[in-house]
ChimeraX commands (.cxc) that place a marker at each C-alpha (Angstrom):
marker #1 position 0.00,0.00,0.00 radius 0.5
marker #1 position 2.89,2.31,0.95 radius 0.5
marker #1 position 3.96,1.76,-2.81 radius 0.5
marker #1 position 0.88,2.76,-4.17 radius 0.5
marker #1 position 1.27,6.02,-1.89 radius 0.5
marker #1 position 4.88,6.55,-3.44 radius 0.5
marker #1 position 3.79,5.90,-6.83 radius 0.5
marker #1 position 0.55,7.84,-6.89 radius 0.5
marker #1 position 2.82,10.95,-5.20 radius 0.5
marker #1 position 5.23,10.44,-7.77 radius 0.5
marker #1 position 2.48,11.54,-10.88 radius 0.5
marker #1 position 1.41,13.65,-9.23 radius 0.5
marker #1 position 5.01,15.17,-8.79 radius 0.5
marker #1 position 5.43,14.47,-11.91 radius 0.5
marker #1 position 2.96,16.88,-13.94 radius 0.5
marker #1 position 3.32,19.87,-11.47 radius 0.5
marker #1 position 4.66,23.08,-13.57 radius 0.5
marker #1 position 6.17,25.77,-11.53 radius 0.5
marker #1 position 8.55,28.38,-11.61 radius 0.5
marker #1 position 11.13,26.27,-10.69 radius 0.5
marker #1 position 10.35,23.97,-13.81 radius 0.5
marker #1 position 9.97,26.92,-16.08 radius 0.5
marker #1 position 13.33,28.41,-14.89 radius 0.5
marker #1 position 15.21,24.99,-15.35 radius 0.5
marker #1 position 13.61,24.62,-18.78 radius 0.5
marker #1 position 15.05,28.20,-19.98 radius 0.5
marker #1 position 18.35,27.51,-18.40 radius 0.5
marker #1 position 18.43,24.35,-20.13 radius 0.5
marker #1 position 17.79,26.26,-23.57 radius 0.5
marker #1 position 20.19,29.27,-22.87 radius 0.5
marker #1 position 23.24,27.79,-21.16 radius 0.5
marker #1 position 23.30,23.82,-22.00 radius 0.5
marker #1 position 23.28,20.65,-20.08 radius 0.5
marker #1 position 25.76,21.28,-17.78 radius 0.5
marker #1 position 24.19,24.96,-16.21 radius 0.5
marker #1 position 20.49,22.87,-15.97 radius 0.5
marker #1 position 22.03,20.22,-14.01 radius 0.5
marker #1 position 23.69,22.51,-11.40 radius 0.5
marker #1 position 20.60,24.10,-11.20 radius 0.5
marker #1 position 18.62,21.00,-10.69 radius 0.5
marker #1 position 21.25,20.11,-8.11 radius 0.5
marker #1 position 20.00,23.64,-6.21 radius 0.5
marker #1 position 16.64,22.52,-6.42 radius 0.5
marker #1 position 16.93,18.75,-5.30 radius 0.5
marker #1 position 19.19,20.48,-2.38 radius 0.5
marker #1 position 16.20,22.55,-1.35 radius 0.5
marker #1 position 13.72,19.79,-1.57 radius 0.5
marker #1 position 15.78,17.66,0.84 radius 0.5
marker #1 position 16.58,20.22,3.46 radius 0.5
marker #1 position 12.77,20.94,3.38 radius 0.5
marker #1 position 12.34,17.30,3.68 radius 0.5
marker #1 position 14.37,16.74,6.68 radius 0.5
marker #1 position 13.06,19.64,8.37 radius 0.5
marker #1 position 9.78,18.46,7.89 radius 0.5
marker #1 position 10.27,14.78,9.00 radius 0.5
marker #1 position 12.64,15.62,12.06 radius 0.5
marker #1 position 11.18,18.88,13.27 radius 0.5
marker #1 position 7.56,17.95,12.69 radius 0.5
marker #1 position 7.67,13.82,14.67 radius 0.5
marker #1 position 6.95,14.43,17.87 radius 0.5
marker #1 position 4.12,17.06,16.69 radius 0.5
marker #1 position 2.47,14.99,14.23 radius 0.5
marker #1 position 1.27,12.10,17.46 radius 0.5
marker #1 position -1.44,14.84,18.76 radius 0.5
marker #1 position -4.77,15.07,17.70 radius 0.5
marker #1 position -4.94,18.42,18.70 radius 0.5
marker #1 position -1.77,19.25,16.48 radius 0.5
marker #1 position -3.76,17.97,13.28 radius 0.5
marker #1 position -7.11,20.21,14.39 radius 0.5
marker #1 position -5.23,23.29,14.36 radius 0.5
marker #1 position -3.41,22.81,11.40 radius 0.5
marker #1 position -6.40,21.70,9.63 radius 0.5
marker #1 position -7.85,25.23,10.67 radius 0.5
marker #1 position -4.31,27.15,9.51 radius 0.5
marker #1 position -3.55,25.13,6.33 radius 0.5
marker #1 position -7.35,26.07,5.54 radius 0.5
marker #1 position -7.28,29.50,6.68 radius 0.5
marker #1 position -3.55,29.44,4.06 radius 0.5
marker #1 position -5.53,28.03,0.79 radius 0.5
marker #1 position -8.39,30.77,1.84 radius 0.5
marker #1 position -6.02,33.60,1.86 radius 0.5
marker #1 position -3.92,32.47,-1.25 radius 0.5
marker #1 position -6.97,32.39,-3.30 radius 0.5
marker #1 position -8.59,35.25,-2.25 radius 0.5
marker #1 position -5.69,37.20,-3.06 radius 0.5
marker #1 position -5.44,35.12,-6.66 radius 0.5
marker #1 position -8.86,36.57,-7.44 radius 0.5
marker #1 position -8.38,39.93,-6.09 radius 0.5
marker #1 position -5.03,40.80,-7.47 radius 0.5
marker #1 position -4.83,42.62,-11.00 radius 0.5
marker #1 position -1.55,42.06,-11.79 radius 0.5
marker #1 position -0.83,40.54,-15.19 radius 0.5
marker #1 position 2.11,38.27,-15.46 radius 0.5
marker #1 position 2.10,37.97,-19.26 radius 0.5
marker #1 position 2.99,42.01,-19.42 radius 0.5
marker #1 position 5.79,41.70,-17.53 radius 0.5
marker #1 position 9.28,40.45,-19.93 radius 0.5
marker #1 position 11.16,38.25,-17.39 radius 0.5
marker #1 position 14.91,39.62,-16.72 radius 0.5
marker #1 position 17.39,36.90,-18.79 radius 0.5
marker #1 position 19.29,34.51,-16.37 radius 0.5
marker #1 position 22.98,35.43,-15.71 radius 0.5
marker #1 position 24.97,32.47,-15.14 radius 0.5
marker #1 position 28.06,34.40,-14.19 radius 0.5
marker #1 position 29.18,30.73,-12.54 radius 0.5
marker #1 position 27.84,27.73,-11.58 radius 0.5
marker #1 position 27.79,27.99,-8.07 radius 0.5
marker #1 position 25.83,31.30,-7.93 radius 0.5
marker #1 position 23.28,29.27,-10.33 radius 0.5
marker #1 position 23.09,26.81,-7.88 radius 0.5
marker #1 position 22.22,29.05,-5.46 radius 0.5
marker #1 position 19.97,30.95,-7.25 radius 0.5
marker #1 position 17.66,28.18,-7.44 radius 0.5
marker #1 position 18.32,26.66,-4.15 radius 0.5
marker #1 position 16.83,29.85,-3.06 radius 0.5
marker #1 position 13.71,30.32,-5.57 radius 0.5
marker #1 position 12.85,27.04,-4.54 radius 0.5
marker #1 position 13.22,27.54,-0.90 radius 0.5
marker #1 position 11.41,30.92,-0.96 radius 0.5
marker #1 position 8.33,29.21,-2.60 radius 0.5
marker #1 position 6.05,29.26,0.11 radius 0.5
marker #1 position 3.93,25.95,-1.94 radius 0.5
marker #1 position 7.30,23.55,-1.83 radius 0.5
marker #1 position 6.95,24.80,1.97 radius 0.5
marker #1 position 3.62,23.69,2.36 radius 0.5
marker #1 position 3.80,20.34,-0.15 radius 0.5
marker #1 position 6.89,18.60,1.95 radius 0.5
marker #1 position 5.12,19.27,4.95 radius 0.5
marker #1 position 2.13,18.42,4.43 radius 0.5
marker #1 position 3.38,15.07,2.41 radius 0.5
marker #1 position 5.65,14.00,5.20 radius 0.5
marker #1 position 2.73,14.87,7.52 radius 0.5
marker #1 position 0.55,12.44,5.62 radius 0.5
marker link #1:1,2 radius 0.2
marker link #1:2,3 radius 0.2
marker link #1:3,4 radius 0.2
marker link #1:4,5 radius 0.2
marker link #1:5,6 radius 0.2
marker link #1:6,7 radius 0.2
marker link #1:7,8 radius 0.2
marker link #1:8,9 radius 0.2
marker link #1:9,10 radius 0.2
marker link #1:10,11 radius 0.2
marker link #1:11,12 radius 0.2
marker link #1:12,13 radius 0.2
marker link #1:13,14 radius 0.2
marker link #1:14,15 radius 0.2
marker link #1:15,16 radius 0.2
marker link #1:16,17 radius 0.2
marker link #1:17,18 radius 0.2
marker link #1:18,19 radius 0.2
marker link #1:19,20 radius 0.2
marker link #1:20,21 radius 0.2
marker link #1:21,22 radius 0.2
marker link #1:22,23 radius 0.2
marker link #1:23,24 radius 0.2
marker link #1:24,25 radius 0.2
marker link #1:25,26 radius 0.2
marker link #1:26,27 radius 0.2
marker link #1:27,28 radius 0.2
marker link #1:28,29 radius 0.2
marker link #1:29,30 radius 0.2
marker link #1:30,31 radius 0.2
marker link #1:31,32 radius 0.2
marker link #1:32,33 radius 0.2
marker link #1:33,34 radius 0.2
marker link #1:34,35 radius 0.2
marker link #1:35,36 radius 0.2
marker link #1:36,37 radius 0.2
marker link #1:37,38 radius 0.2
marker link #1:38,39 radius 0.2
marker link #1:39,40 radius 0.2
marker link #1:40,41 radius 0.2
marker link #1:41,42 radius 0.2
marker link #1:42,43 radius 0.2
marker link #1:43,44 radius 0.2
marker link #1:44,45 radius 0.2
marker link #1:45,46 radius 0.2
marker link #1:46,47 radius 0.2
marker link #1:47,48 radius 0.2
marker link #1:48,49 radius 0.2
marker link #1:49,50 radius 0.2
marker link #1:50,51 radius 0.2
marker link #1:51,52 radius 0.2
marker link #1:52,53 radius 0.2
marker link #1:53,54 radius 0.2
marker link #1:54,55 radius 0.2
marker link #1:55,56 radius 0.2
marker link #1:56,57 radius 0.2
marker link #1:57,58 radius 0.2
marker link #1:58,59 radius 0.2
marker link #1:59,60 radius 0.2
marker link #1:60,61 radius 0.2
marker link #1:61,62 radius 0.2
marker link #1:62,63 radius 0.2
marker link #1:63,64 radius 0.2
marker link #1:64,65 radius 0.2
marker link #1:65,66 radius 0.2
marker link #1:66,67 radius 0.2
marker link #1:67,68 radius 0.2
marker link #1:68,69 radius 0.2
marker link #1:69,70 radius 0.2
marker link #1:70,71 radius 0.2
marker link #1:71,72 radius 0.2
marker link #1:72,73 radius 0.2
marker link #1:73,74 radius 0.2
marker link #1:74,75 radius 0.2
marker link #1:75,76 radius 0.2
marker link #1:76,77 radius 0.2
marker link #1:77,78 radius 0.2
marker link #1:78,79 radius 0.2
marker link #1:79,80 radius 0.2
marker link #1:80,81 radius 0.2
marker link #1:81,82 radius 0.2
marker link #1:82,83 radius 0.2
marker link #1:83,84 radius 0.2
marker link #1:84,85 radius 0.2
marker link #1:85,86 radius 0.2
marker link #1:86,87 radius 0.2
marker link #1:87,88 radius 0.2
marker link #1:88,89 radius 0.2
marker link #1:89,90 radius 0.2
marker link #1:90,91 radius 0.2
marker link #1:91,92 radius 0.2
marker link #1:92,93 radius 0.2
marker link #1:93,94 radius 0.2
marker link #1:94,95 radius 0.2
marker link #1:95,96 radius 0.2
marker link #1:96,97 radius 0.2
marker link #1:97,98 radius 0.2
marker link #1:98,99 radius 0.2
marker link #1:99,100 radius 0.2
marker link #1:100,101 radius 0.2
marker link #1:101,102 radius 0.2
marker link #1:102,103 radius 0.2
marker link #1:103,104 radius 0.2
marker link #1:104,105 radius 0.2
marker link #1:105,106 radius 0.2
marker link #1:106,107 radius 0.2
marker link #1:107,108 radius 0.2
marker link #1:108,109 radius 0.2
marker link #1:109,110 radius 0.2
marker link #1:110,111 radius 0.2
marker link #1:111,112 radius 0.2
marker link #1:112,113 radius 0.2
marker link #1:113,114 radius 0.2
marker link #1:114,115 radius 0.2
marker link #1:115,116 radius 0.2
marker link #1:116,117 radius 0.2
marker link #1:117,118 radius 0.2
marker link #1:118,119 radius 0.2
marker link #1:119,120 radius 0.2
marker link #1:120,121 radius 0.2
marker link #1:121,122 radius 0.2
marker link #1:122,123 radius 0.2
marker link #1:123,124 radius 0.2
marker link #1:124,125 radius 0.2
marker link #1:125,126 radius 0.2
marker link #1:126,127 radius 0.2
marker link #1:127,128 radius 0.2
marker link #1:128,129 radius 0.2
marker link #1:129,130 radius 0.2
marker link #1:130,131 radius 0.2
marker link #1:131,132 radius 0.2
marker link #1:132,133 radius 0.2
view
């Protein structure tokens, strides 16, 4: 059963488009094989510091009921306030021309998307919540 978990997560993963995604797809284009992969590296980097944050910061939390109630109410109260905002907000993301990537060297790349990814409040919220499941 825990496979099918792992498995279904995985498509899931899979098909999500981001900025991160879009951002390692121009890279890719722009500056070759070799600046994508260091940025990838940035991003997996990210993903596992969340991860461990998540799994060895969250354990002892994730035992109490009450701990699940209120962050039912907060992850809730999160989505409400995210889309809210979505449908509020006039800002047009197709007028704006995106400032080129400068990949002065690899390791600021690398950091560069270490941070975009870490600064993403939904990675934030998706490691938690799937190490919380």
């Amino acid at each position: 059963m825990v496979v099918l978990h792992g498995v279904f997560l995985g498509l899931i993963i899979s098909v999500l488009i981001g900025p991160v995604f879009l951002l390692l797809v121009n890279t890719s284009i722009k500056y070759g094989f070799r600046a994508a992969l260091v940025l990838e590296l940035g991003i997996v980097l990210s993903d596992v510091s969340y991860i461990l944050l998540a799994w060895y910061g969250l354990g002892n939390f994730m035992l109490n009921p009450v701990f699940h109630y209120w962050m039912g109410i907060i992850g809730g109260l999160l989505v409400f306030v995210f889309a809210l905002s979505t449908l509020v907000s006039k800002n047009n993301p197709l007028e704006k021309d995106p400032e080129p990537l400068k990949a002065s060297t690899m390791f600021g790349l690398g950091m560069k998307s270490f941070l975009l990814n870490s600064s993403n409040p939904s990675v934030i919220v998706f490691w938690f919540t799937t190490v919380g499941v």
